[in-house]
C-alpha positions in Angstrom: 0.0 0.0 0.0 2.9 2.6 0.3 4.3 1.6 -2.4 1.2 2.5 -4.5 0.7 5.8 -3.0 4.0 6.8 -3.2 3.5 5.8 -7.0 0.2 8.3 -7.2 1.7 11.0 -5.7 3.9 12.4 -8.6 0.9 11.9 -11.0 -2.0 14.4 -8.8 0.9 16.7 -9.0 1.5 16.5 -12.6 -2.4 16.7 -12.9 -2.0 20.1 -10.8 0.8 21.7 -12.9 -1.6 21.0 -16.1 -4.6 22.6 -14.9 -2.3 25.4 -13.8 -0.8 25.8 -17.3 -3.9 25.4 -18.8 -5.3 28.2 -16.9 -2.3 30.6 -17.5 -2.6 30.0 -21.1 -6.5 31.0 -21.5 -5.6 33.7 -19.7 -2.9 34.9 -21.9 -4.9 34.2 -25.1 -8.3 35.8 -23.7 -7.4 39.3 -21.9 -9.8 40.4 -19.6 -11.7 43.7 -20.3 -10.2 46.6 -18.3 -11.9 49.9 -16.9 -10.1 51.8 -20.0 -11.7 49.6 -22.3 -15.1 50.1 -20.5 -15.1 53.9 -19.7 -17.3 56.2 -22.1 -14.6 59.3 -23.7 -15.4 62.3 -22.0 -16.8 65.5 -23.7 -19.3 68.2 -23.4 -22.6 67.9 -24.5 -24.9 71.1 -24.9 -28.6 70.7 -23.7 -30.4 71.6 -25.7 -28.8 70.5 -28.8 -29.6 73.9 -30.6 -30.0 76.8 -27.8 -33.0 78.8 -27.4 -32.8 82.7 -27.3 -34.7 83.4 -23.6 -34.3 80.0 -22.3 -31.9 78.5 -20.5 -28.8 76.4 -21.8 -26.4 74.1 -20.2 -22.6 73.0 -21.1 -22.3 69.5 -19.4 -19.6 67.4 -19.1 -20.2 63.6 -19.5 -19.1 61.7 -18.0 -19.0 63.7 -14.6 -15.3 62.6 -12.5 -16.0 61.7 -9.4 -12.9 63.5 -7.9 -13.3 67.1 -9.6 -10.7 69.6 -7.3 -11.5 72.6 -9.3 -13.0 73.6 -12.9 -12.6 76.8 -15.3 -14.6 78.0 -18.1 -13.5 80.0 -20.9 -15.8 81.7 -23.6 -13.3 81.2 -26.3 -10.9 78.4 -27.3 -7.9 80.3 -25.2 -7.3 79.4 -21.9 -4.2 81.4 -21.8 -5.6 84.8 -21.8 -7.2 85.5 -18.3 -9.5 87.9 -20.2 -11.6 85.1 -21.6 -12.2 83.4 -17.7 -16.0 83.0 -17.2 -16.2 81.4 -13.7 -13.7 79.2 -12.0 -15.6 76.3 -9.5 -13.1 75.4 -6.4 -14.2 72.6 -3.9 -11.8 73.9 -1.1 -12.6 77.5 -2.2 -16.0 78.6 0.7 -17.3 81.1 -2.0 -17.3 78.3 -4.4 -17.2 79.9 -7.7 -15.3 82.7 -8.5 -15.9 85.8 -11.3 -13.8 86.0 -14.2 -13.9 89.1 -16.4 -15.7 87.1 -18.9 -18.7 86.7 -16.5 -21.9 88.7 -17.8 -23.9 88.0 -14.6 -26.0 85.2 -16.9 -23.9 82.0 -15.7 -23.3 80.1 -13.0 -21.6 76.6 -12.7 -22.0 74.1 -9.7 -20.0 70.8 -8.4 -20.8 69.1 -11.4 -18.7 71.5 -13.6 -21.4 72.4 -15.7 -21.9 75.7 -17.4 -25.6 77.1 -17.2 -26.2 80.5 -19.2 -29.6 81.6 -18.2 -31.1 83.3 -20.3 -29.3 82.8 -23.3 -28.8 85.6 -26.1 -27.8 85.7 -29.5 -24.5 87.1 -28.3 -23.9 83.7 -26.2 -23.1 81.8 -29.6 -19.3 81.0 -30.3 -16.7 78.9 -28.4 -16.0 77.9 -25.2 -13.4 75.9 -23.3 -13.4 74.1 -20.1 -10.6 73.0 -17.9 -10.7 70.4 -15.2 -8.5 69.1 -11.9 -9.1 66.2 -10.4 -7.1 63.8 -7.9 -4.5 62.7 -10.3 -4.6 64.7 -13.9 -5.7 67.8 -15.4 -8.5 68.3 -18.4 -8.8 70.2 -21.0 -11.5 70.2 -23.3 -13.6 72.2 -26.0 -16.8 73.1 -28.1 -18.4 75.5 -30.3 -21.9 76.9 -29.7 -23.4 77.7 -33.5 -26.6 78.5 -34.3 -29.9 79.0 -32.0 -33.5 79.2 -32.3 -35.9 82.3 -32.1 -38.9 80.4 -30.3 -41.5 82.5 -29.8 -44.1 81.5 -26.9 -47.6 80.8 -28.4 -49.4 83.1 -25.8 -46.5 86.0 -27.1 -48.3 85.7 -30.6 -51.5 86.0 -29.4 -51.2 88.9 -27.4 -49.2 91.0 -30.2 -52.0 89.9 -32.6 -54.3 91.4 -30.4 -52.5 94.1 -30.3 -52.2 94.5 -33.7 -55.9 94.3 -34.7 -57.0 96.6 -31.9 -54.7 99.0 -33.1 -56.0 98.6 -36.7 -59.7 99.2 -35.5 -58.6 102.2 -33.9 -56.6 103.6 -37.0 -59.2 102.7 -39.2 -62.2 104.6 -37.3 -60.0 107.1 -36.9 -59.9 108.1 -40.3 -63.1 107.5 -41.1 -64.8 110.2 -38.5 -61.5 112.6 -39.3 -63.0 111.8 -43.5 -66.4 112.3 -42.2 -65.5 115.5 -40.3 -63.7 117.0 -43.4 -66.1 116.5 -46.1 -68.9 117.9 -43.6 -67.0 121.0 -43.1 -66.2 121.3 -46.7 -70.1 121.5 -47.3 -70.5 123.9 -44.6 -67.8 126.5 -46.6 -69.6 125.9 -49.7 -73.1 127.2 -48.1 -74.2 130.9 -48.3 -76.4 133.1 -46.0 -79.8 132.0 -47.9 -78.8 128.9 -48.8 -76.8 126.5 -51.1 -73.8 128.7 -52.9 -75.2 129.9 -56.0 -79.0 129.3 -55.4 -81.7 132.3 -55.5 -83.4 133.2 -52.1 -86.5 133.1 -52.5 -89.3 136.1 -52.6 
């Protein structure tokens, strides 16, 4: 009996080391996905799509880092020139944002590092950069704003076509009763003492 088990021995270890190979090699031929492969690119991403003059429009960035430090805006691709700063967004900073000389008193941006211009203008339309700090790298990233919509409210149409026909009833009365009033006076001129101009009073 030791004999025999002394015999099996070297094979479950052989058996061992082949599974183990084995394993090692599927490994090697199959790689495993990794969170780079997984993670979505980053970029911003206006809402909506196409802005609205009077409404409000948001520069998002997606995804959102978990670990922002701090976040700059930039109206313009230059994030050189400190003229061009919007709003800077600083989690250890107790104000929380700060004023840039680009800031019109429209925006505001919160910890998500998004931009929110409220209302927007025609004026709004153009570039704008973004740059972000986190933990363990620094951001940098662009996109240009082109085009918007004039959207005019519904009620907003009514009420200036309203407007417009009242004003048109008035206009047009108006000149009717000034008409009226001239042609009656004109009649009155052409009148004498006994009568119609030219007639003969009668004896």
């Amino acid at each position: 009996m030791g004999r025999q088990s002394a015999s099996q021995e070297p094979s479950a270890w052989h058996s061992a080391w082949k599974k183990l190979v084995l394993t090692v090699s599927l490994l090697a031929c199959c790689p495993q996905p990794t969170m780079t492969q997984n993670q979505e690119p980053q970029g911003l991403t206006p809402n909506p799509s196409v802005p609205v003059v009077g409404q409000d429009f948001t520069l998002s960035l997606h995804p959102v880092p978990h670990d922002i430090l701090s976040c700059r805006w930039y109206r313009g691709t230059s994030t050189s020139h400190p003229s061009n700063l919007i709003l800077t967004y600083d989690h250890q900073n107790k104000a929380g944002t700060i004023r840039g000389p680009a800031y019109t008193g429209r925006e505001s941006v919160g910890p998500d590092c998004s931009l929110k211009i409220h209302p927007f203008i025609a004026t709004d339309g153009g570039a704008y950069a973004l740059t972000l700090q986190t933990f363990d790298s620094s951001s940098e990233y662009k996109i240009e704003v082109s085009g918007f919509s004039l959207r005019i409210p519904f009620v907003i149409i009514i009420v200036v076509a309203v407007i417009f026909i009242v004003l048109l009833a008035v206009g047009l009365g108006l000149f009717f009763y000034l008409r009226g009033r001239h042609r009656q006076s004109a009649s009155i001129v052409h009148k004498g003492p006994t009568g119609i101009y030219g007639a003969t009073p009668s004896m």
